[in-house]
PDB file of N, H, CA, C and O in Angstrom:
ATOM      1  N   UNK A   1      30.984  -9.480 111.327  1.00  0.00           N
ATOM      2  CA  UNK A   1      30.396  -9.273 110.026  1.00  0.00           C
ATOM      3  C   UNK A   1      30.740 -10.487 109.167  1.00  0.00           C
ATOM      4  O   UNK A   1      29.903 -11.189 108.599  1.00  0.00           O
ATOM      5  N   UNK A   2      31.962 -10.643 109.136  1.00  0.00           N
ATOM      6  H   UNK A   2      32.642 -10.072 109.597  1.00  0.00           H
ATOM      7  CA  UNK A   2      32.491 -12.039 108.276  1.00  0.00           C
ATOM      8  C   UNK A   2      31.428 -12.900 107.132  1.00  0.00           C
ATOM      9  O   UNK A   2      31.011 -14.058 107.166  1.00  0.00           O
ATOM     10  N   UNK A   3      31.206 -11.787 106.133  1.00  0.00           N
ATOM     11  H   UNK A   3      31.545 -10.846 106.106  1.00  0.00           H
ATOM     12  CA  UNK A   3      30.776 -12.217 105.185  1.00  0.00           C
ATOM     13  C   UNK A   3      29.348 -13.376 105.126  1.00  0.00           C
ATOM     14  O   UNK A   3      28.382 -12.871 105.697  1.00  0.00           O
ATOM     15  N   UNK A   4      29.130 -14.434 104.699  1.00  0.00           N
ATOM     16  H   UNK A   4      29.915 -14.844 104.236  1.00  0.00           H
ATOM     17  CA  UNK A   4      28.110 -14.932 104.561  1.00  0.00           C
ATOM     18  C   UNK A   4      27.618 -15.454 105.947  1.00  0.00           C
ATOM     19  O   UNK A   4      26.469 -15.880 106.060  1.00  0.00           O
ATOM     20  N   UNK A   5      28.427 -15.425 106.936  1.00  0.00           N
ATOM     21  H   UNK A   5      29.361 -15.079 106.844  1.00  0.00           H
ATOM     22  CA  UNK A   5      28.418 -15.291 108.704  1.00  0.00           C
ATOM     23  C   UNK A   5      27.489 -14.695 109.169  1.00  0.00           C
ATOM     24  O   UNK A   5      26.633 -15.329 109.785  1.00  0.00           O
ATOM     25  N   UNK A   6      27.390 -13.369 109.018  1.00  0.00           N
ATOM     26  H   UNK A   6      28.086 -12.854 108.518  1.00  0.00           H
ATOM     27  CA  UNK A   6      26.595 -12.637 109.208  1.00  0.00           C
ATOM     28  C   UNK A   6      24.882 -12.478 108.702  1.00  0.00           C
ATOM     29  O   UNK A   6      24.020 -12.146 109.515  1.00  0.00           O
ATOM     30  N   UNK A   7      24.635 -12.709 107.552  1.00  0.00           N
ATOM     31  H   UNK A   7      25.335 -12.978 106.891  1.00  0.00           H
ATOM     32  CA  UNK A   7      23.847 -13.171 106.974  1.00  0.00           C
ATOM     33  C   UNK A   7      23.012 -14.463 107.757  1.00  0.00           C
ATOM     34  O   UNK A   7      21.817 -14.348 108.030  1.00  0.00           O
ATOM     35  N   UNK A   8      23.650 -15.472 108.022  1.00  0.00           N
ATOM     36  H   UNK A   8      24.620 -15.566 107.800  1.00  0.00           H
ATOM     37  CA  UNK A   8      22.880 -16.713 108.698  1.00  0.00           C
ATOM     38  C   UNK A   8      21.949 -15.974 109.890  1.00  0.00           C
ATOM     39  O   UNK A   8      22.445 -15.062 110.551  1.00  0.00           O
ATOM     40  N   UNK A   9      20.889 -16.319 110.069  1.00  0.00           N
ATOM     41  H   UNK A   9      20.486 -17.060 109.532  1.00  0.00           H
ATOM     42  CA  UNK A   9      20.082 -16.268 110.999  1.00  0.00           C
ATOM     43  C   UNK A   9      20.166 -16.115 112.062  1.00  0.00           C
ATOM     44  O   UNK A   9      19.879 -15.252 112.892  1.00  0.00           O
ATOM     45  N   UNK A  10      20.854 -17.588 111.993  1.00  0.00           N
ATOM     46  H   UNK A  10      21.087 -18.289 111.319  1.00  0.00           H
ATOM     47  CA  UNK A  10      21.363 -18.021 113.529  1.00  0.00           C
ATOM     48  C   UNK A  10      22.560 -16.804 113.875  1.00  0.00           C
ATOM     49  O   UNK A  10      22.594 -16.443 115.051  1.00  0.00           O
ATOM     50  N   UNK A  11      23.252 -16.345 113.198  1.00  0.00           N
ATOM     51  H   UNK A  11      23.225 -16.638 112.243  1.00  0.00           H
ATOM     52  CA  UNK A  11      24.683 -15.614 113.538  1.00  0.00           C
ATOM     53  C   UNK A  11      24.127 -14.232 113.333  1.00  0.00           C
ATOM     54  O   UNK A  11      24.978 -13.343 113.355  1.00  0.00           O
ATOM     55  N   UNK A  12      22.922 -13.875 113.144  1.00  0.00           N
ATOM     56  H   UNK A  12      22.231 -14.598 113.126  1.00  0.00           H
ATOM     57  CA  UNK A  12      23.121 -12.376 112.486  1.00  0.00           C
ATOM     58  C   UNK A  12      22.783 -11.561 114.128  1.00  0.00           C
ATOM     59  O   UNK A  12      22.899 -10.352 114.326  1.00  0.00           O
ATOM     60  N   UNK A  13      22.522 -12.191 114.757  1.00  0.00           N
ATOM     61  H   UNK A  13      22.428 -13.173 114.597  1.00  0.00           H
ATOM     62  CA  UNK A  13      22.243 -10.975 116.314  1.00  0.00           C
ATOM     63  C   UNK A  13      24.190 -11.072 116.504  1.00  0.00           C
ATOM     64  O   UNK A  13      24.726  -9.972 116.370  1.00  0.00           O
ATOM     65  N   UNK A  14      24.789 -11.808 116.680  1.00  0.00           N
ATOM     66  H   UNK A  14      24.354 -12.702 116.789  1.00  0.00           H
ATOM     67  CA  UNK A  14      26.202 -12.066 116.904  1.00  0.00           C
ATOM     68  C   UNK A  14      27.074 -11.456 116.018  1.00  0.00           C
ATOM     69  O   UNK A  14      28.242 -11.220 116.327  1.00  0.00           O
ATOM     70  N   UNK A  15      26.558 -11.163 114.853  1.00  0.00           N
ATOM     71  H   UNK A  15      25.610 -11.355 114.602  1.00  0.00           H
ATOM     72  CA  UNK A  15      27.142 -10.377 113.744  1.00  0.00           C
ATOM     73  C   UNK A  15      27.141  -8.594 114.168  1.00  0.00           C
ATOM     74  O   UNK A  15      27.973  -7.696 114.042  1.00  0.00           O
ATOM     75  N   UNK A  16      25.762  -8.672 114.711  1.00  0.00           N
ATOM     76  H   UNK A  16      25.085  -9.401 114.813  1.00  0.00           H
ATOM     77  CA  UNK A  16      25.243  -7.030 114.503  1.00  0.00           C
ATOM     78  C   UNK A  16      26.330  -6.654 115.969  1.00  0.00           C
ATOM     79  O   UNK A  16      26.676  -5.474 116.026  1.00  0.00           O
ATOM     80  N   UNK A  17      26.833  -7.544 117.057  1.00  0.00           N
ATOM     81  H   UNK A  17      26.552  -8.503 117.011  1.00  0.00           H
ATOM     82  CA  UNK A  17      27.264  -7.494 118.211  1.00  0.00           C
ATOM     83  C   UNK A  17      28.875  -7.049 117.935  1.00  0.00           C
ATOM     84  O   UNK A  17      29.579  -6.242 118.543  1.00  0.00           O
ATOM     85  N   UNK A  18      29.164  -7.898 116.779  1.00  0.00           N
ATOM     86  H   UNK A  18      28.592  -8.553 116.284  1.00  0.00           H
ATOM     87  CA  UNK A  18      30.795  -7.668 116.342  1.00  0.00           C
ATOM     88  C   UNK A  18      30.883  -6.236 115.164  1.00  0.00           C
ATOM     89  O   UNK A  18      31.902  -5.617 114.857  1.00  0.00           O
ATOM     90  N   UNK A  19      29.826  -6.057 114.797  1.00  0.00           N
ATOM     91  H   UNK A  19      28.998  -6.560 115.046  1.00  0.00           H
ATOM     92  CA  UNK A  19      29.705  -4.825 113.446  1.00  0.00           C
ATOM     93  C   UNK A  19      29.222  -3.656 114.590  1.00  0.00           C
ATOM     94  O   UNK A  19      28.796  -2.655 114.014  1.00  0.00           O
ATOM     95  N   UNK A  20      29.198  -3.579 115.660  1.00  0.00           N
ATOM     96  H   UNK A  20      29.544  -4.392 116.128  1.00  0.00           H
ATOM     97  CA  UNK A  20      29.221  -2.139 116.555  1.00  0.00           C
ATOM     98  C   UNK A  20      29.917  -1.209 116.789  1.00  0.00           C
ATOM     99  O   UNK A  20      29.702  -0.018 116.563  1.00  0.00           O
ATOM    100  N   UNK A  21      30.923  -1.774 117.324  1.00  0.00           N
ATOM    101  H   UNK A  21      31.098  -2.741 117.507  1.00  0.00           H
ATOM    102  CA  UNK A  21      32.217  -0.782 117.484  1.00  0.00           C
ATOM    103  C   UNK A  21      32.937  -0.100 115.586  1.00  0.00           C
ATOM    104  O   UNK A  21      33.595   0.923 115.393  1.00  0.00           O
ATOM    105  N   UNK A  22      32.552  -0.951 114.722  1.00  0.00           N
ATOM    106  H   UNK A  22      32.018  -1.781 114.879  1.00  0.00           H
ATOM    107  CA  UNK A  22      33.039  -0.291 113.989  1.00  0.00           C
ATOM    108  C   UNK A  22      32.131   0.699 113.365  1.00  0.00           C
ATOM    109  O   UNK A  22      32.511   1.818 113.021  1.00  0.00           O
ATOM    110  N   UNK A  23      30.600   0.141 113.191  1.00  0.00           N
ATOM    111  H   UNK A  23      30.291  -0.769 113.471  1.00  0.00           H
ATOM    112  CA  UNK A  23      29.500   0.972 112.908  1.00  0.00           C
ATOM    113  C   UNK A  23      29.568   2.782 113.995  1.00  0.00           C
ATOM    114  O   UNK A  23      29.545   3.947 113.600  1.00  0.00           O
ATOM    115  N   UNK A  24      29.638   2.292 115.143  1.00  0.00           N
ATOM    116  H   UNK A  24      29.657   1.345 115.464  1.00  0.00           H
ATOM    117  CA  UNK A  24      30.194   3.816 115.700  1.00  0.00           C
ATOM    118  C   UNK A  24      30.761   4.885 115.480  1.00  0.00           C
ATOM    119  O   UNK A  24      30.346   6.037 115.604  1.00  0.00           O
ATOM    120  N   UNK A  25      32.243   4.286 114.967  1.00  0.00           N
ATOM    121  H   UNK A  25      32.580   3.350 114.865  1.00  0.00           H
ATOM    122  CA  UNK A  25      33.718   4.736 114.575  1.00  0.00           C
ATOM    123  C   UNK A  25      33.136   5.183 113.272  1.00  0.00           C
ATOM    124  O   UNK A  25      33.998   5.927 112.804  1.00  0.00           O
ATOM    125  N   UNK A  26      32.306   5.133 112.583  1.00  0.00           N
ATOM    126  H   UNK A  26      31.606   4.529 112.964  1.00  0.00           H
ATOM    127  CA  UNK A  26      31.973   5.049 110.986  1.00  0.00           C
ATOM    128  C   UNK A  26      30.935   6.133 111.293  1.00  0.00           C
ATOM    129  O   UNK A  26      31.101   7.134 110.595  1.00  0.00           O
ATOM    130  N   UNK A  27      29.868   6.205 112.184  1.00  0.00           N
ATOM    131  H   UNK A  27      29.734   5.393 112.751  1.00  0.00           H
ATOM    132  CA  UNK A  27      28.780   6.833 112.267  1.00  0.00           C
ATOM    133  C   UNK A  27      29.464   8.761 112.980  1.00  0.00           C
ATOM    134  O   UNK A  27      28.889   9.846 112.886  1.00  0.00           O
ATOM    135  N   UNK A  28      30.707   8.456 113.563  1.00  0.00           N
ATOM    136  H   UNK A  28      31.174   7.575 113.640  1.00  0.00           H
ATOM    137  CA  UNK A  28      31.031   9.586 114.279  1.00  0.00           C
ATOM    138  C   UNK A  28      32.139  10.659 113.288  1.00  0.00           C
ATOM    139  O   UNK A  28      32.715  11.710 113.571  1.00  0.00           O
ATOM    140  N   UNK A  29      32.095   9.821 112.035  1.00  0.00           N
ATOM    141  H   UNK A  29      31.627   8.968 111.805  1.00  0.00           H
ATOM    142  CA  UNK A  29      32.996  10.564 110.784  1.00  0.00           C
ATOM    143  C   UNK A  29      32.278  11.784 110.253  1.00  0.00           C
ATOM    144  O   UNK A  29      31.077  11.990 110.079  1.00  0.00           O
ATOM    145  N   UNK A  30      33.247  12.466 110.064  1.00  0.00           N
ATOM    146  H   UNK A  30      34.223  12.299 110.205  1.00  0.00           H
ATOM    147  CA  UNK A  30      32.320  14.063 109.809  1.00  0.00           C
ATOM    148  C   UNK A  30      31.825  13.396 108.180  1.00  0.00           C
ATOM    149  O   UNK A  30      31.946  12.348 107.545  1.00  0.00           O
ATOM    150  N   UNK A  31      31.354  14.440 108.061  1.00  0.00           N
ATOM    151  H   UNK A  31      31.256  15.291 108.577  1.00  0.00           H
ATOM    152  CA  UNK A  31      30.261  14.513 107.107  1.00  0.00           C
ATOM    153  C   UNK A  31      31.195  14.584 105.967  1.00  0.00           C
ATOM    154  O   UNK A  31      31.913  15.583 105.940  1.00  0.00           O
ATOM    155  N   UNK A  32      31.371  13.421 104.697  1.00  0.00           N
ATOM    156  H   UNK A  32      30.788  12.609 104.719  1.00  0.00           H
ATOM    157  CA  UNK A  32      31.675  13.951 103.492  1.00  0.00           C
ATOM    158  C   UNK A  32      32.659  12.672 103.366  1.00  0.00           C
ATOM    159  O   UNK A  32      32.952  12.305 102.228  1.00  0.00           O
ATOM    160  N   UNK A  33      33.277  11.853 104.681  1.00  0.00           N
ATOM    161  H   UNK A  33      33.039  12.152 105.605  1.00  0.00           H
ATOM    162  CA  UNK A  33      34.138  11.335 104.722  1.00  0.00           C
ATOM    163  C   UNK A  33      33.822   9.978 103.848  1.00  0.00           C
ATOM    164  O   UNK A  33      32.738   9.437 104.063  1.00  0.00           O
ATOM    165  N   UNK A  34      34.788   9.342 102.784  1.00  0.00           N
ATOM    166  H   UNK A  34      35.669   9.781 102.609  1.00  0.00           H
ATOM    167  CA  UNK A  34      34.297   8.408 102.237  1.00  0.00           C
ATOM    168  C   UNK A  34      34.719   7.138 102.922  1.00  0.00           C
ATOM    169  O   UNK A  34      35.909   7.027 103.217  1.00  0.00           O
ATOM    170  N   UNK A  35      33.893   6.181 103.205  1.00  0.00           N
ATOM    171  H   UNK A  35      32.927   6.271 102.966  1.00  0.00           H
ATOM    172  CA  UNK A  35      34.508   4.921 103.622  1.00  0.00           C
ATOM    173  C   UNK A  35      33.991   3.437 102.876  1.00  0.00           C
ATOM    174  O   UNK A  35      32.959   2.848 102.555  1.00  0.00           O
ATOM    175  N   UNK A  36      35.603   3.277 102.843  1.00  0.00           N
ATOM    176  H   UNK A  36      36.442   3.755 103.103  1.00  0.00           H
ATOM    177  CA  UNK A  36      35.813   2.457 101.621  1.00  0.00           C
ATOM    178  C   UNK A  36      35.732   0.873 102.039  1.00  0.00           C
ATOM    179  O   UNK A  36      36.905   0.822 102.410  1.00  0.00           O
ATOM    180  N   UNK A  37      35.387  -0.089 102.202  1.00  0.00           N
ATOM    181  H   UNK A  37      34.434  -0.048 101.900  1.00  0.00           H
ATOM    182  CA  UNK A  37      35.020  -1.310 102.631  1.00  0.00           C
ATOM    183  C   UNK A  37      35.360  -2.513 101.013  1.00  0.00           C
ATOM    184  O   UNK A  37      35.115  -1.774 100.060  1.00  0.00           O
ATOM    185  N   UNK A  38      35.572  -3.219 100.731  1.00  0.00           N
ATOM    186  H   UNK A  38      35.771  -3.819 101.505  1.00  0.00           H
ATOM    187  CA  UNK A  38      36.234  -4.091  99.724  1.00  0.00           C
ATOM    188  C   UNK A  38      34.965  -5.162  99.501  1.00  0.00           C
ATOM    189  O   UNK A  38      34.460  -5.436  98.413  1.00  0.00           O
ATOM    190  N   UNK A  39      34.592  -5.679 100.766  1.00  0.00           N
ATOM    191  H   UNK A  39      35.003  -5.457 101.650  1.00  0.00           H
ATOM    192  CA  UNK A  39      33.739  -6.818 100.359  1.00  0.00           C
ATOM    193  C   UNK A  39      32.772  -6.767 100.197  1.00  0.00           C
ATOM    194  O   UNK A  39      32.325  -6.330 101.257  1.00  0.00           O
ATOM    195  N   UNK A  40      31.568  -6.994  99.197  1.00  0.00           N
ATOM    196  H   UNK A  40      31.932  -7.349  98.336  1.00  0.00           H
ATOM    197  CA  UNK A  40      30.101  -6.839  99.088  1.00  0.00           C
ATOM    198  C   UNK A  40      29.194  -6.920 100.477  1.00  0.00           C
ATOM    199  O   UNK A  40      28.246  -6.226 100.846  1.00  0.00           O
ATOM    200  N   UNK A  41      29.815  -7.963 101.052  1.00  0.00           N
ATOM    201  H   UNK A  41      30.585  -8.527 100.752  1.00  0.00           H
ATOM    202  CA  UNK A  41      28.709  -8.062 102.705  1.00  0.00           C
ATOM    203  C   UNK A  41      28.794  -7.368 103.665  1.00  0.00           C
ATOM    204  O   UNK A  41      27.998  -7.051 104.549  1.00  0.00           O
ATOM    205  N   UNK A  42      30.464  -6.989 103.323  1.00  0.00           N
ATOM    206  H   UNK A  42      31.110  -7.247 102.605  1.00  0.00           H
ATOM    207  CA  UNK A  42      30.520  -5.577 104.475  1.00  0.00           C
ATOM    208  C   UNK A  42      30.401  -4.369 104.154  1.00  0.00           C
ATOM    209  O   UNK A  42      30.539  -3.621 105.122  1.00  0.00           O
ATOM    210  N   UNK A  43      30.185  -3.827 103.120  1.00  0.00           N
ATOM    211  H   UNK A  43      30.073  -4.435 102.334  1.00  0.00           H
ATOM    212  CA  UNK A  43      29.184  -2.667 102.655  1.00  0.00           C
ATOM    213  C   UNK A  43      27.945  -2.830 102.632  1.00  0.00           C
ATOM    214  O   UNK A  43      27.379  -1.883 103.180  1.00  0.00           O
ATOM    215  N   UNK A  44      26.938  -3.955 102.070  1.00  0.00           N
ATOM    216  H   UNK A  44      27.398  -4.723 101.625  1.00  0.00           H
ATOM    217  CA  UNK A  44      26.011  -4.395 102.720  1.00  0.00           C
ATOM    218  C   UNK A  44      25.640  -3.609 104.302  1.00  0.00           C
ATOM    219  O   UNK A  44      24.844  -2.746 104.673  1.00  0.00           O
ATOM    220  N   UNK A  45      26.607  -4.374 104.892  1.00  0.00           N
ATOM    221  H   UNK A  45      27.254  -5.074 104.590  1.00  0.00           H
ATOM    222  CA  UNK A  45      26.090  -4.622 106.027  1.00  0.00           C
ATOM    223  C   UNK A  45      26.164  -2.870 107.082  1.00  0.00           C
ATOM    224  O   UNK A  45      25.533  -2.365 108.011  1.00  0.00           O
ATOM    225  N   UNK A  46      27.071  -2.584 106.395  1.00  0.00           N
ATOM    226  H   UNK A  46      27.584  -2.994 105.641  1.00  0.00           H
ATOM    227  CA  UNK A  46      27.480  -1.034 107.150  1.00  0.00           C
ATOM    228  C   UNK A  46      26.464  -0.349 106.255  1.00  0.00           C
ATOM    229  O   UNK A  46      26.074   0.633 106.887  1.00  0.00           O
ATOM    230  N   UNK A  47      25.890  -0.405 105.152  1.00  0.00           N
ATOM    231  H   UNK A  47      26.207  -1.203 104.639  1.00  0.00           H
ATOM    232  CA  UNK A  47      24.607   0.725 104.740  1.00  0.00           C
ATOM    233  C   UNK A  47      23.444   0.241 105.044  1.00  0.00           C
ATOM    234  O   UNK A  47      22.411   0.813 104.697  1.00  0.00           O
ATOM    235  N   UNK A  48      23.452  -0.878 105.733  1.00  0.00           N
ATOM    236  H   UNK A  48      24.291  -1.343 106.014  1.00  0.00           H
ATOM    237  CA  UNK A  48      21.910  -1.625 106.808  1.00  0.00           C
ATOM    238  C   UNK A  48      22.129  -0.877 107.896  1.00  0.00           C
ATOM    239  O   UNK A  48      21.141  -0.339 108.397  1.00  0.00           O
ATOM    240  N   UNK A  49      23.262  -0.696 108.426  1.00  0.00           N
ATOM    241  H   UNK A  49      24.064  -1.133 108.019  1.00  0.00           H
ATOM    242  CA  UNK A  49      23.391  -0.354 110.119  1.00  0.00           C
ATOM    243  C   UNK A  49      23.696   0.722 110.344  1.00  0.00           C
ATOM    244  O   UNK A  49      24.038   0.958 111.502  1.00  0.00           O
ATOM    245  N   UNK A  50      23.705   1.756 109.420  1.00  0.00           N
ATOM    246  H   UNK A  50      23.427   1.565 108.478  1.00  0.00           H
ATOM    247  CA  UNK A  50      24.416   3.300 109.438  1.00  0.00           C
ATOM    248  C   UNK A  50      23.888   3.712 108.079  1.00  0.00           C
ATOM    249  O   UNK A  50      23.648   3.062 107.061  1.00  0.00           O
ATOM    250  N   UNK A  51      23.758   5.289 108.453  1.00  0.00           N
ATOM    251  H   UNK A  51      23.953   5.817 109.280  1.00  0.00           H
ATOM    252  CA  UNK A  51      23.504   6.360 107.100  1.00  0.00           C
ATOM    253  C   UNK A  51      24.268   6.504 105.706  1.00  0.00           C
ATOM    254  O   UNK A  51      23.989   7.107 104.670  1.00  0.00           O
ATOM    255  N   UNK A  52      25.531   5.568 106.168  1.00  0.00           N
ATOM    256  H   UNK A  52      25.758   5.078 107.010  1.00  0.00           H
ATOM    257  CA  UNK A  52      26.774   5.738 104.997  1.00  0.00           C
ATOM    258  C   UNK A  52      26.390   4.769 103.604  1.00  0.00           C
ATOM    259  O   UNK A  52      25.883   3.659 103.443  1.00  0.00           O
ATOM    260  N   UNK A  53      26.900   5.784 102.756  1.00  0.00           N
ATOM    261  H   UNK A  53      27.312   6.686 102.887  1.00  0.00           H
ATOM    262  CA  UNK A  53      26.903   4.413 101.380  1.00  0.00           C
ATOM    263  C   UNK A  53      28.486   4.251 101.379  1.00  0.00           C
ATOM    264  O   UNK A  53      29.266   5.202 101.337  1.00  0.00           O
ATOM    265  N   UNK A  54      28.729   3.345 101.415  1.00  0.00           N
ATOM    266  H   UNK A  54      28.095   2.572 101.450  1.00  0.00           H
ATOM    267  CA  UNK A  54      30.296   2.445 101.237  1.00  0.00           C
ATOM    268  C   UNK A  54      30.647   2.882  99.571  1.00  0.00           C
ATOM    269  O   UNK A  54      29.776   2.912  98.702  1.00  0.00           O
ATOM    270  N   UNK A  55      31.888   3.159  99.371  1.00  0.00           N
ATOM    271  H   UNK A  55      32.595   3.134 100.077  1.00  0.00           H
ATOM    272  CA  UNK A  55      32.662   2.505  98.449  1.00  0.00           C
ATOM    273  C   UNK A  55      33.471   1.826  98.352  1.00  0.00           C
ATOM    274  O   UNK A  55      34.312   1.655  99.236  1.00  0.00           O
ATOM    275  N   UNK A  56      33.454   1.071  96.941  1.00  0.00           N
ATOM    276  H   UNK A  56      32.771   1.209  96.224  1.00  0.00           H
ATOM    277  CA  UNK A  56      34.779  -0.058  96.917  1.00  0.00           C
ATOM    278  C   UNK A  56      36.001   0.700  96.439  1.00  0.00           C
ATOM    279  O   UNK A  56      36.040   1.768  95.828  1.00  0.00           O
ATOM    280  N   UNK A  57      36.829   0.047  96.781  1.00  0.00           N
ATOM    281  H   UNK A  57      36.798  -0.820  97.277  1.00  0.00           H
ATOM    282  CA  UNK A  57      37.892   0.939  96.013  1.00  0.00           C
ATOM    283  C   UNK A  57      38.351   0.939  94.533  1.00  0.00           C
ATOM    284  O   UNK A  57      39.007   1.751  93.881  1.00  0.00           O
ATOM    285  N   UNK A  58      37.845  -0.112  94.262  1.00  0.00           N
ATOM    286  H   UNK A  58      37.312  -0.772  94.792  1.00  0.00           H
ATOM    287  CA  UNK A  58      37.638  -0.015  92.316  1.00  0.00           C
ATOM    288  C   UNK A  58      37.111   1.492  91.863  1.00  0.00           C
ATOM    289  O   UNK A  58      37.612   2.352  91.139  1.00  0.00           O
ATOM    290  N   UNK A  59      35.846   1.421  92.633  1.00  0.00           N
ATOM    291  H   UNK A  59      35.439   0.722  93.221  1.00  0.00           H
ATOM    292  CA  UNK A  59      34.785   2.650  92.156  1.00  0.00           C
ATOM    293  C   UNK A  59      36.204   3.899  92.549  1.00  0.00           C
ATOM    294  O   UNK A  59      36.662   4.668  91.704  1.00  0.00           O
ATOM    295  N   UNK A  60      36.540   3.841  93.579  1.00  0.00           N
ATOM    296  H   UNK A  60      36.168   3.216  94.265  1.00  0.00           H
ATOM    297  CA  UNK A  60      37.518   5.009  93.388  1.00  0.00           C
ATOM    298  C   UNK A  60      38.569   5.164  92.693  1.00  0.00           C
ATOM    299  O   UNK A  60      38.887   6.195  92.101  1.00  0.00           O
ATOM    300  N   UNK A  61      39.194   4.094  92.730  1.00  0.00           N
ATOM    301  H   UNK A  61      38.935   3.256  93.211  1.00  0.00           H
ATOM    302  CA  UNK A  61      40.627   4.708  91.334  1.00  0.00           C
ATOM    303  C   UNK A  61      39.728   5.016  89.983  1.00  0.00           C
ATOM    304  O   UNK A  61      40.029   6.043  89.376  1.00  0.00           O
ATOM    305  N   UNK A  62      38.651   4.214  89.463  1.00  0.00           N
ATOM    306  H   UNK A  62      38.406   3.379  89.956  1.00  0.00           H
ATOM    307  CA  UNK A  62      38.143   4.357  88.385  1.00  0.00           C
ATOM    308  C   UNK A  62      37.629   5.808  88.386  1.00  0.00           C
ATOM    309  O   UNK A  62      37.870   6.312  87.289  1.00  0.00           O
ATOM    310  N   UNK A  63      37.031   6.627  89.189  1.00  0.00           N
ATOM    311  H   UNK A  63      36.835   6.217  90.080  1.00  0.00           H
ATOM    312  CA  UNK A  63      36.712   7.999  89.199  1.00  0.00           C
ATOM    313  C   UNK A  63      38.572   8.829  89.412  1.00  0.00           C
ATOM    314  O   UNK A  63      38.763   9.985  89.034  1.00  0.00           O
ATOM    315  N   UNK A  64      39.725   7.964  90.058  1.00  0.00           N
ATOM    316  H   UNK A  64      39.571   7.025  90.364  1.00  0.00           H
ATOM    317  CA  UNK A  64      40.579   9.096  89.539  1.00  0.00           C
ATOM    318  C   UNK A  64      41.562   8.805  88.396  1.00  0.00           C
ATOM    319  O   UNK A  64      42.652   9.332  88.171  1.00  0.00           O
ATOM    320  N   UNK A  65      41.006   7.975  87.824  1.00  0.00           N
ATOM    321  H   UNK A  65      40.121   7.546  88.007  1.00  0.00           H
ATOM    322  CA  UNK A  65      41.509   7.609  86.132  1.00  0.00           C
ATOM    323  C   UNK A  65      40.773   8.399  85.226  1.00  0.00           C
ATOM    324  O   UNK A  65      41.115   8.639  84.068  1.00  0.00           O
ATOM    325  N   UNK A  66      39.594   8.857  85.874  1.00  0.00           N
ATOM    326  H   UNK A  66      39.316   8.662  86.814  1.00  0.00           H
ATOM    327  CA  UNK A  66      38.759   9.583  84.445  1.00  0.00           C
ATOM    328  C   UNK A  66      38.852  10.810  84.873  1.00  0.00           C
ATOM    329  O   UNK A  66      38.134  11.614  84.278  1.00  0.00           O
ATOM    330  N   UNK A  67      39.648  11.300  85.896  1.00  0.00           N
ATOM    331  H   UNK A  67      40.231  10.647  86.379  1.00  0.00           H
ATOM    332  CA  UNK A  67      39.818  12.955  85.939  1.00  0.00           C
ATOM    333  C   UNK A  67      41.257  13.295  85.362  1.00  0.00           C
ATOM    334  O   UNK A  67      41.630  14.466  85.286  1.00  0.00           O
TER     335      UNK A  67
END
């Protein structure tokens, strides 16, 4: 996945090859489970290749600061 790596043209079949095994591991999480990813390209890239919407973890402390 490695960020703007993945993205290139040339690298993105080689990208989608290294973003598998984790896309799996991510796709076989029960239902509800949140997964939290930090960098813009790799949330990107895991809500291109799987049903999941990513959060950052900002977005989460900020939802448990306002409860």
């Amino acid at each position: 996945m490695a960020g703007a790596f993945g993205a290139l043209e040339s690298k993105y079949e080689l990208s989608l090859k290294v973003a598998e095994p984790l896309v799996e591991k991510i796709k076989q999480q029960l239902e509800g489970t949140v997964i939290v990813a930090s960098g813009a390209s790799c949330r990107h890239q895991i809500e291109h290749l799987s049903p999941v919407r990513t959060r950052h973890m900002a977005e989460l402390l900020a939802e448990a600061l306002a409860t």
